[in-house]
C-alpha positions in Angstrom: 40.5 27.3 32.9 36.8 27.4 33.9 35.8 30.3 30.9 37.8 27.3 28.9 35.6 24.6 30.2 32.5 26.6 30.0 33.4 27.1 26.1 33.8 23.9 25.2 30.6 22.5 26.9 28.5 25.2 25.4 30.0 23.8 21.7 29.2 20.5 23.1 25.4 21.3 23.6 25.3 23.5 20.0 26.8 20.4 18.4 24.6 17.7 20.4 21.2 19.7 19.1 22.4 20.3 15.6 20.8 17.9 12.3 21.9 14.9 13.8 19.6 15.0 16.6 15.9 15.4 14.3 13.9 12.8 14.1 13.6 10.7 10.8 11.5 12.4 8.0 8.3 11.4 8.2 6.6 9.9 4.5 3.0 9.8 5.8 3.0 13.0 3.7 3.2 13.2 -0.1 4.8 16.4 -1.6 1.8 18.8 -3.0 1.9 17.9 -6.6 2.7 14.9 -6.6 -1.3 13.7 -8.0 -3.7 15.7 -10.2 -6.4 14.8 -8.2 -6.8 15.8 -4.7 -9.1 12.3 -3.7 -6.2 10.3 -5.1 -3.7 12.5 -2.9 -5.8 11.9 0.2 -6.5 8.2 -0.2 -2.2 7.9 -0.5 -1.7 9.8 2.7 -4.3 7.4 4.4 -2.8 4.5 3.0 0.5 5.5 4.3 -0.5 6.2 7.3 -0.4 2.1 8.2 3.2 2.2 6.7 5.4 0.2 9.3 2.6 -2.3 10.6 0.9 -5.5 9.5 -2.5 -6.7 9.4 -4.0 -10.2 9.8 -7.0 -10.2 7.2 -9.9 -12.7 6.0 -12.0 -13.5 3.1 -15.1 -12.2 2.9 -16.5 -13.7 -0.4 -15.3 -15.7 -2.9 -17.3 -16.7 -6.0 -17.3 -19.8 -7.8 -14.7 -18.9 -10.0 -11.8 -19.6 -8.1 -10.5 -21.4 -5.0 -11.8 -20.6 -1.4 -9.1 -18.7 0.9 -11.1 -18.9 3.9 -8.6 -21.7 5.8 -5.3 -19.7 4.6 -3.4 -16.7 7.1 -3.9 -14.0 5.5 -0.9 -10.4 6.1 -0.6 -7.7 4.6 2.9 -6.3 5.4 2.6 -2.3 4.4 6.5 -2.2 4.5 7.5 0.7 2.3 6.4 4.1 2.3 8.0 6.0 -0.1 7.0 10.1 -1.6 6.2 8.5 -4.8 4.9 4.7 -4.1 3.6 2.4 -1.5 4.6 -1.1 -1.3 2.3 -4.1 0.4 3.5 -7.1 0.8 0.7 -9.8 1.1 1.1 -13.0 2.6 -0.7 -15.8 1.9 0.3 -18.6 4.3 4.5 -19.2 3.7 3.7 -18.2 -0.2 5.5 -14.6 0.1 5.8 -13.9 -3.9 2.6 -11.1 -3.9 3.2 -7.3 -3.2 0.1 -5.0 -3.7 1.9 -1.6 -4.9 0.4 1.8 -5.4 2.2 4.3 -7.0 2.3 8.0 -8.6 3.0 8.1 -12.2 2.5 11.4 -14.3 0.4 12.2 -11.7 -1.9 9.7 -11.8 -2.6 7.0 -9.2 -1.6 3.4 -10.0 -2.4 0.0 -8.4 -0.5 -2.8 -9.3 0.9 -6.5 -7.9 3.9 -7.7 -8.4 4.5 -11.7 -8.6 7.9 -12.8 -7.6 9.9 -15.8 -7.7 11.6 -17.2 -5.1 14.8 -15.9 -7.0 13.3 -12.5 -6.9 12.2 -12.9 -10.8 9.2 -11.8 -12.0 6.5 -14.2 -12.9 4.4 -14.2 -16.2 1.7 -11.6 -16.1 3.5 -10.1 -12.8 2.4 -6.0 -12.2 -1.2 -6.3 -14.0 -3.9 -3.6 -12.6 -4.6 -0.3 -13.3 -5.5 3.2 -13.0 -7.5 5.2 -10.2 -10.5 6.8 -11.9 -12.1 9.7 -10.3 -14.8 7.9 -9.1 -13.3 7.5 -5.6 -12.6 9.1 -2.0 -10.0 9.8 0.9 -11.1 6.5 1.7 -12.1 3.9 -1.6 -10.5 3.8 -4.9 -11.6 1.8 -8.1 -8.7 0.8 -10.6 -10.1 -0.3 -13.8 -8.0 -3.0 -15.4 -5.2 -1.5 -18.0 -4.5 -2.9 -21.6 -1.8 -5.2 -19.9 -3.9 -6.7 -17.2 -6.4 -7.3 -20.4 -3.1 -8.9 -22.1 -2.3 -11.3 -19.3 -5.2 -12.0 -17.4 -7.9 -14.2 -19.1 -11.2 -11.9 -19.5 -8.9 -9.4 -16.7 -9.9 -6.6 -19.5 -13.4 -6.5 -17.7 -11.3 -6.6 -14.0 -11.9 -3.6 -11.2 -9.9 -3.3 -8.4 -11.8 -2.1 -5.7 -9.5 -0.9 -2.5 -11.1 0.8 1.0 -10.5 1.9 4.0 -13.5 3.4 6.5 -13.0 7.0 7.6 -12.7 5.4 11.3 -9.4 3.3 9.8 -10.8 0.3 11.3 -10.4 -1.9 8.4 -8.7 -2.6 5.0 -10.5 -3.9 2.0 -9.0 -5.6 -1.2 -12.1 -6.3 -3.7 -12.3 -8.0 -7.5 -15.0 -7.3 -9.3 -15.3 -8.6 -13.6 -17.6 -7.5 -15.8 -19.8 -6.1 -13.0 -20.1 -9.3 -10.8 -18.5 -10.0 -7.5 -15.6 -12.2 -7.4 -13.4 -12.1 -3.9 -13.2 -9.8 -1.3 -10.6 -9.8 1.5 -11.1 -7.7 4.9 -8.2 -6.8 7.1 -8.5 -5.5 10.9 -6.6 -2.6 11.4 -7.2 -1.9 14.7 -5.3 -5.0 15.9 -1.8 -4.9 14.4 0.6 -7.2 14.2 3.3 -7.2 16.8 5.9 -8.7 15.3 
């Protein structure tokens, strides 16, 4: 009877440490591959490396061109980490239709935002942006404006997307430049998460 018992608990301990026990897989990581360039690889692992937590952020500057943000709440949510794509939801006040969302396509890196109804439709001109150039880091990326973004966005065509992190991961920066000039700029402190 005891050899019996002794059987079954050493099954029971084989059993309790098998697959089910390992922790979740971890997508801070992108498969090797994944990215032709090495700077766009890095700057995907950093930006995943938030995944899970949200931010409270503030504008910076904002030009003449367009309304002033600087009484909104400002969150991004960096909700979905993925192998293949990175999704941000950004809050501004109770409007919840943006999502910033970087993604690997044909080994390129792509930045694009998504404009949702409230019935989960897209807007007109939703997922303008563009593609990384090779101008950038582990850390910044610039994503010139793509034929669509030209399309959709009045003079967008001369648009750059500038997004940055500093090598200390202290803070998160969304940046519009057109045709060269400074438009808005949006800061997020990343050492004080949102508990939520």
């Amino acid at each position: 009877m005891f050899r019996f018992s002794l059987f079954l608990a050493v099954i029971f301990l084989v059993i309790s440490c098998g697959p089910g026990t390992q922790p979740a897989e971890d997508h801070t990581e992108t498969p090797p591959g994944l990215f032709d360039s090495e700077k766009h690889e890095a700057f995907f692992n950093n930006l995943a490396s938030l995944c899970g937590q949200s931010f409270v952020g503030e504008q910076v500057y904002r030009s003449h061109h367009g309304d002033s943000w600087s009484d909104r709440e400002l969150i991004m949510h960096v909700t979905v980490c993925e192998d293949d794509h990175i999704h941000i939801p950004f809050h501004v006040d109770d409007d919840y239709s943006r999502t910033w969302m970087f993604t690997a396509e044909e080994g390129e890196l792509v930045f694009r935002h998504q404009h949702l109804h409230i019935d989960g439709t897209h807007e007109e001109g939703s997922m303008y942006g563009g593609f990384a150039n090779q101008e950038g880091n582990a850390f910044v990326q610039y994503f010139p404006a793509d034929e669509f973004s030209a399309e959709v966005i009045e003079d967008g065509g001369g648009n750059l997307w500038t997004v940055s992190m500093d090598e200390e991961m202290t803070y998160f920066s969304y940046r519009l430049d057109r045709d060269g000039e400074k438009r808005f700029e949006i800061v997020f402190d990343l050492t004080n998460p949102l508990v939520e």
